[in-house]
N, C-alpha and C positions, 0 to 999 in steps of 0.2 A: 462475903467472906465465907469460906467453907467451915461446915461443921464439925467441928475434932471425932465428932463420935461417929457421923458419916463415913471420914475417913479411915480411922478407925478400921468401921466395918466392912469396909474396900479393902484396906491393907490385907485384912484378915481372907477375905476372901478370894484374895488372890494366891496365896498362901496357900490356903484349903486346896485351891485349883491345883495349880504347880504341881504340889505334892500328890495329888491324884493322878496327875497325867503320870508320872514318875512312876504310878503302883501298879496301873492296869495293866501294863505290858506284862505283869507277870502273872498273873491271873490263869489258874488252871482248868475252871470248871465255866461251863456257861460265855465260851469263847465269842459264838454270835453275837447275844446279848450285849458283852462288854463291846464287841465292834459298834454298833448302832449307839451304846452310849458315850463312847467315847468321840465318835461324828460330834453328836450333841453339844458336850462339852469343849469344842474347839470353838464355836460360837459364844462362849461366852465372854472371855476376855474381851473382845471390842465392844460389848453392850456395856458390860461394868466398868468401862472407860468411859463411857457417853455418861454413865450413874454419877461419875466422878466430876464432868461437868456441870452436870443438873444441877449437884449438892451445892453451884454459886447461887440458886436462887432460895431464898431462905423459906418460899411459901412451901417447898418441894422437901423439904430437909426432912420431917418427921417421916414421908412415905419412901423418901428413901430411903430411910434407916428401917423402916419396917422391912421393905422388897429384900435389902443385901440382908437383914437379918434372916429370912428365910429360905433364901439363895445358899448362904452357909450353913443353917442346918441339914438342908438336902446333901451339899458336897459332904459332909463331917458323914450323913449318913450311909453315902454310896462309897466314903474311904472304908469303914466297917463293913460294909458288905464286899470290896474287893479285897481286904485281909481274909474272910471268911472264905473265899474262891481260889487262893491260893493252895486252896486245898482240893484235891479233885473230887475230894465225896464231903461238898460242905456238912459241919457239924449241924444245925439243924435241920440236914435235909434236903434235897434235891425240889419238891415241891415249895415246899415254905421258900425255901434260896430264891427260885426261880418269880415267886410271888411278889417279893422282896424287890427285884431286879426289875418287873414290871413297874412296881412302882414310883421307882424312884424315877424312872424313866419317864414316865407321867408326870412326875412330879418337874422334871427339868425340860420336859415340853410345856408346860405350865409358866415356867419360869421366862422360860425365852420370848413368850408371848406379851408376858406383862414387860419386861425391858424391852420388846419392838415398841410398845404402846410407848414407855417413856421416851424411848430416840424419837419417836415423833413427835412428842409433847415441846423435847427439846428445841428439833428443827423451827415449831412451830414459833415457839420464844425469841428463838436465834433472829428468824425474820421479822417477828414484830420489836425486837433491838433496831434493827437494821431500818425498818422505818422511822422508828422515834430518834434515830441520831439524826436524819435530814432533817428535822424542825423538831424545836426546841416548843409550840406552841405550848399551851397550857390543855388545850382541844386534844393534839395526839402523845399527852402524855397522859391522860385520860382514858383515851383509847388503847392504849401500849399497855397500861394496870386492866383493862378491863378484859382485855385479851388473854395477859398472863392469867388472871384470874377466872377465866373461862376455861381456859386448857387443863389448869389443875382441876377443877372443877370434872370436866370430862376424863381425867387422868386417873382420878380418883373412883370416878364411875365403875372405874372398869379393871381396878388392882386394888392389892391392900384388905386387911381382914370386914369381916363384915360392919362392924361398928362404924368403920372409914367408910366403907358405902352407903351403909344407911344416912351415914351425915350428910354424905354427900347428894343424896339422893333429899334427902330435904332441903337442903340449901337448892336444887334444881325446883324442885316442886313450890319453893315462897316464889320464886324467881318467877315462874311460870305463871301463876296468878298472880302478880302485879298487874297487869294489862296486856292485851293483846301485842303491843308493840313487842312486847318482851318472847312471847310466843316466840313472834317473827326471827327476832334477834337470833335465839336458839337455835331454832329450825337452820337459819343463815351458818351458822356455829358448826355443824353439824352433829347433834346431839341424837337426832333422830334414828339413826342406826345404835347407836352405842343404847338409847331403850330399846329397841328391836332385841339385841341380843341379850340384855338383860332380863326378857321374858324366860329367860329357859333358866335361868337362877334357880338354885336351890334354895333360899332363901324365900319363904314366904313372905315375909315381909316386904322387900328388896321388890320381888315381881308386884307386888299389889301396887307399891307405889310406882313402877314401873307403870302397869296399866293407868293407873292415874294420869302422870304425866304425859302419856299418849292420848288421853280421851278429852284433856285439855287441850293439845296440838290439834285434833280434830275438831274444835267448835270454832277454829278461827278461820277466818276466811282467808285464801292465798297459803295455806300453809298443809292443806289435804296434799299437794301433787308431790310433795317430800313421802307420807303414808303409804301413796299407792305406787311411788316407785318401787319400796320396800316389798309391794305383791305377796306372793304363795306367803311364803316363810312369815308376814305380819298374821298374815288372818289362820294359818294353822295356831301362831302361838297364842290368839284372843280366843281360838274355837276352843282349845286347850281350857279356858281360862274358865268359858263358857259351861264347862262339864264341872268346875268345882265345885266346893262349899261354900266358898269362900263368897260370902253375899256383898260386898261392898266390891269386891274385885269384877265379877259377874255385871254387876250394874256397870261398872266405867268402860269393861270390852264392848257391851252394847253399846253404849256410845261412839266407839269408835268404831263399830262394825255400822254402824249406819251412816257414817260420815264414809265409807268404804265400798257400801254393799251398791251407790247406783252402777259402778264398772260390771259390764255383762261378766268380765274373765271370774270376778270376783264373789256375782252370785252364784255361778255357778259352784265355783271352788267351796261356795259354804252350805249351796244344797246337794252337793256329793259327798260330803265332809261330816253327816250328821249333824251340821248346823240347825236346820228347821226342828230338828227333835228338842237340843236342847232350847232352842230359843221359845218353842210351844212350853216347856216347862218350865220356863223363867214366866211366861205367861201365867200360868197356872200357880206358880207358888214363890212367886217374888216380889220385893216390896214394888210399890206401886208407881216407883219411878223407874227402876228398871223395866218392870212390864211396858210400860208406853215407851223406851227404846226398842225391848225385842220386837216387839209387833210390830215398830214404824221398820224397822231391818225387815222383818218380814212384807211389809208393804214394798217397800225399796226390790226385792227382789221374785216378787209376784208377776210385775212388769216384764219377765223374761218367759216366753213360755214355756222354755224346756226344762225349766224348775218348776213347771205346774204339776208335775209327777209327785215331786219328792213331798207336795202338799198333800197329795192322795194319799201318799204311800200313811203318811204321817196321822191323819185324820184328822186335820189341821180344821176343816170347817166349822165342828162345836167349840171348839176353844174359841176361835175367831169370834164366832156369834155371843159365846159367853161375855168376852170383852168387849166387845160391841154394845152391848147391854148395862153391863154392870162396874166395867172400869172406871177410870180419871176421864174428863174430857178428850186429853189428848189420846191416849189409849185409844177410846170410842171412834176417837176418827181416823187414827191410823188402821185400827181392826176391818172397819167399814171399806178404807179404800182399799187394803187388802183384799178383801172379799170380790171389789167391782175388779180389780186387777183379773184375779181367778177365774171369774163367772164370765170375762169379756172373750165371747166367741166358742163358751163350752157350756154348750145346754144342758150335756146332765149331770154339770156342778152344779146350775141353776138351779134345776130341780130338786139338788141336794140341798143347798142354801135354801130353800124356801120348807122343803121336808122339814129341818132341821132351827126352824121360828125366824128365819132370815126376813120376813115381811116383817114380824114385830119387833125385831132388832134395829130395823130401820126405822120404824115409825117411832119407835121411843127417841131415837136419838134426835128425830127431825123434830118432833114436839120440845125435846129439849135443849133443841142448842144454842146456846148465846149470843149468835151471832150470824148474820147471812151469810156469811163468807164459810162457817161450818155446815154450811147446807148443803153445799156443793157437793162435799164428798160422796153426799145419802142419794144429789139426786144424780150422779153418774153411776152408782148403786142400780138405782132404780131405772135408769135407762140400759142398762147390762140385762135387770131382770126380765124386762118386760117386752122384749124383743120375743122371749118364748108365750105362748098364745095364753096359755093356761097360767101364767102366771102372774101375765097384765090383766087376765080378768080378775082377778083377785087382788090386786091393786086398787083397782078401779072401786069396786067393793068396798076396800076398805078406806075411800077417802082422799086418793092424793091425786087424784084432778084439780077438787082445789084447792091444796096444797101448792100445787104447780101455778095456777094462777096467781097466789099470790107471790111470788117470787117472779113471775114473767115483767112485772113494770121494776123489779127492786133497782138500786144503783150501784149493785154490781154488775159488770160486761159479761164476767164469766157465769155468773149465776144465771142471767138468762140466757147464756150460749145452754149450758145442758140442761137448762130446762125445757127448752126448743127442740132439742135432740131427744127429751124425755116426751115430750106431747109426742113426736113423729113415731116413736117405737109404740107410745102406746094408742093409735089411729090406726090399729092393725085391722078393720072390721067396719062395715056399714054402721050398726049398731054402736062399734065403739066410739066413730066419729061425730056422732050425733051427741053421743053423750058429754064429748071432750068438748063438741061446741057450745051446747046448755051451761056448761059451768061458767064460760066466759073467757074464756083465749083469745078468740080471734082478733078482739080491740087490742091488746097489749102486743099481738105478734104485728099487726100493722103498724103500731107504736116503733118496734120493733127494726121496721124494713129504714128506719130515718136513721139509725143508731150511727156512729162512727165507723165501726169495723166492719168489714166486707164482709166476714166469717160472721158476725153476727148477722146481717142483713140478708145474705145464704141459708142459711138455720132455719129463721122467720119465712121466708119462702116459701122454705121445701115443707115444712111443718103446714102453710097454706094450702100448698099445693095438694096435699094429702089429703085436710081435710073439706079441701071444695068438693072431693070427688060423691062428698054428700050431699045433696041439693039444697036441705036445709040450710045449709053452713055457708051457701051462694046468697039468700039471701043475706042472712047477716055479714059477709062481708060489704055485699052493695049497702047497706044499711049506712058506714062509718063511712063521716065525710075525707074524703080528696083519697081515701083507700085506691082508688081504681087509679088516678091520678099520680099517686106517689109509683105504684107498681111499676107504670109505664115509663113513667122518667127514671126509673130502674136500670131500662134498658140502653140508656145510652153509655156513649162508649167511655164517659168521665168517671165512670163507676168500674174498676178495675178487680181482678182477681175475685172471679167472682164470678160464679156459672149461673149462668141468667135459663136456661131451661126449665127451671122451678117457677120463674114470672112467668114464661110464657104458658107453662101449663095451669095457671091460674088465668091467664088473661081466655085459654082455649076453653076454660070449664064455663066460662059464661058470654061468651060470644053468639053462639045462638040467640041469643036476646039481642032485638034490635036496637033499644035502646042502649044497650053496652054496647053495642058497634061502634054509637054511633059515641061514645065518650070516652072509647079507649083511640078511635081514630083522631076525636079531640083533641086528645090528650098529647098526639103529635107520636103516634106508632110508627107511621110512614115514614118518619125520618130515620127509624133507627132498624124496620124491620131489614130492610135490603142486605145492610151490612149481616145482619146476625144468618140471616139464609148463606150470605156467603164463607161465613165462619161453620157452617151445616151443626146451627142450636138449633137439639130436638124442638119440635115443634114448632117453629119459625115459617117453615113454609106452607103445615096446612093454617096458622095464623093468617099468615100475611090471604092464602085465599080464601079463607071465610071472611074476612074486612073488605075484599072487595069483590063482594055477593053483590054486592048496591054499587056498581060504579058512580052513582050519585057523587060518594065520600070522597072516594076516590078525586076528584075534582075538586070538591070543596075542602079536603080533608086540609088544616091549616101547616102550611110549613116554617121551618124553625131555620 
């Protein structure tokens, strides 16, 4: 049943209209102007006919009465100002007139926008009628209420005074935290544009909880590829948000700027955009849960190199280290792999990072972190650092040889993949490789060569390979039982993806020795060298001719 008052304010404003069309034609002053609004207004009569249908669903009645109510104040106000124009020198004025006539105009571009959104609302209901008349279930009569009740919901979002939006915007926001299902449901709804454009609200209010409800969309999984359609136009209006005061609002763009920033288009867009500036300063003086967002955003976009500029430019490395140091856990490890992000393949950040306390920012966090799995971060850190000469001896110095030992047997895969990559950067030196072998590696990286993963079992290799080239460290490898033994069965061909030149240059550093001859031919070399010369692995074919120095072996050597 239609609302008398709805109607009502339909009758009325048709009336209003009418009698306006009626008045323009005579209009002396501001002739253009009156053309372009009179366009305007020919649009309206079939929108306030669709109003007329809407006003059957009783959930809609209150905002349509608010829309026509302010539909007919605009026409009442531009009947008054076309009385005024029938005068060719309007009494207040040819500027004020002319001010006037912008407005209103504005004002009925405005209007025609919010009654597009209602015709849609309508269409929308119309079809979900249309479904709930084929089945009478109890399921899509269910469905039919929850859909009406989402359109208004979205209907609402986006017309109607502020009061009506802010409701409305909480009744979205309970909704959203219920459960991730609910997330989905929305996102499916299409809610996510209509927050998109509600970032540019005037309404402070209105937008915070805007960003809210987006940084909630972002923590659920399946529901990011809706955010990053939205692209430029999302992350200018979060960078935007990024520069406020506004500390509750600041904290939720970070979270959705991190759920955003792994797209290359994306970090870039936020280290062109003055992004890194403010995000350093949410670092530097925001509470301590937004800080371990900016930073992990700042990690997330470190990964790209051509934003490694906007870090320089910014002087992003003492902030980093400061929170590296002195943040939340998470913070501390976001800050750290930012750092190895940065440092990877640019020596004189390196340099800068270590000028700048980056060895004791590491060593604090590696002494204190709770867990193996946050170690990782420090030692891909430390494998970044120490590639530069002068900076692994200073490492070395301060202790994280064995450090790294302990971590090469742990039961993480990944912890000893870069820890393995961490021994090899820092084996940079005769001297240094002596030293990495005294602390006790080389058992754990043969440990190592049995592991499941081929990248681990690679790692451990080339890390041997490196440091055989110390003679000391020959012995101790012959020292561990079936070592020589496992290396060789390395080399057959069941062992896939996986660059066996690193075995053989381990198998070539101690070949000279007769007795390894005669235990790596043992070990059934001969069956595997042929193939690997023919795939042309370095070192395969002066192997296979130092093994048969003694064609003795050769003959005896045992086949498989």
């Amino acid at each position: 049943m239609k609302s008398p008052k709805s109607q009502h304010q339909l009758l009325e404003a048709e009336k209003v209209l009418s009698s306006l069309m009626e008045l323009i034609p005579k209009v002396l002053a501001f002739k253009g102007k009156w053309a372009v609004i009179i366009t305007k207004l020919t649009n309206l009569p079939t929108h306030l006919a669709g109003l007329s249908e809407l006003s059957n669903f009783s959930s809609s009645t209150s905002l349509v009465s608010e829309l026509v109510h302010s539909v007919v104040q605009t026409l009442l106000d531009t009947s008054a100002l076309a009385t005024k124009c029938m005068n060719p020198s309007p009494s207040d004025g040819k500027l004020r007139t002319q001010s006037d006539l912008d407005s209103v105009s504005a004002r009925l571009d405005h209007h025609i926008k919010d009654l597009g959104i209602f015709m849609n609302s309508l269409a929308l209901r119309k079809e979900g009628n249309a479904v709930d008349g084929r089945s009478e279930s109890v399921s899509s009569i269910m469905d039919s209420v929850r859909v009406e009740a989402s359109n208004l919901l979205m209907t609402r979002l986006q017309i109607g005074n502020f009061e009506s939006r802010d409701s409305a915007m909480d009744s979205l926001l309970g909704y959203l935290y219920e459960d991730d299902k609910s997330v989905l449901t929305a996102v499916a709804e299409g809610f996510v544009p209509v927050l998109v454009n509600l970032l540019d609200s005037s309404s402070v209010e209105i937008k915070e909880k805007a960003v809210s409800a987006i940084s909630r969309v972002s923590t659920v999984d399946g529901a990011n590829h809706v955010l990053l359609a939205e692209g430029p136009l999302l992350i200018t209006h979060l960078l935007r948000v990024l520069d406020s005061r506004n500390g509750f609002a600041r904290e939720k763009a970070c979270i959705a700027l991190k759920a955003l920033s792994f797209s290359e288009e994306n970090a870039r867009m936020i280290g062109c955009s003055g992004g890194i500036a403010s995000l350093l300063e949410i670092c530097q003086a925001g509470s301590t849960y937004a800080q371990a967002y900016a930073v992990g955003v700042l990690r997330n976009i470190s990964v790209f190199s051509e934003i490694k500029q906007y870090f320089i430019e910014e002087n992003a490395i003492p902030v980093l280290i400061a929170i590296g140091t002195s943040g939340t856990l998470v913070a501390q490890e976001n800050a750290i792999g930012c750092l190895s992000n940065l440092v990877s393949e640019d020596e004189s950040l390196k340099l800068v990072v270590s000028k700048e306390g980056g060895i004791q920012c590491l060593k604090s966090f590696w002494d204190g972190a709770p867990t193996i799995q946050s170690i990782e971060v420090s030692i891909e850190l430390l494998k970044n650092l120490a590639s530069c000469r002068s900076i692994g001896e200073a490492l070395v110095s301060e202790g994280f040889l064995a450090k790294l030992v302990g971590v090469l047997s742990c039961g993480v895969a990944s912890v000893r993949l870069a820890a393995a990559g961490a021994i090899c950067e820092l084996s940079f030196s005769s001297k240094a490789r002596k030293e990495v072998g005294e602390v006790g590696v080389i058992p754990p990286l043969i440990g190592m060569l049995e592991a499941k993963s081929s990248e681990e079992k690679e790692m451990a290799a080339q890390a041997l390979a490196i440091l055989m080239l110390y003679a000391g460290n020959r012995k101790l490898f012959l020292k561990e039982d079936k070592a020589l033994e496992c290396t060789v069965q390395l080399l057959g061909p069941s062992i896939i993806n996986f660059d066996k030149k690193y075995l053989i240059s381990v198998l070539n550093s101690i070949v000279n020795s007769s007795k390894c001859r005669k235990e790596i031919v043992d070990s059934g070399a001969f069956d595997h060298l042929p193939k690997l010369i023919d795939m042309e692995v370095d070192g395969a074919k002066k192997l296979n001719e130092s093994l048969h120095r003694n064609n003795s072996w050769s003959v005896f050597a045992r086949r498989r």
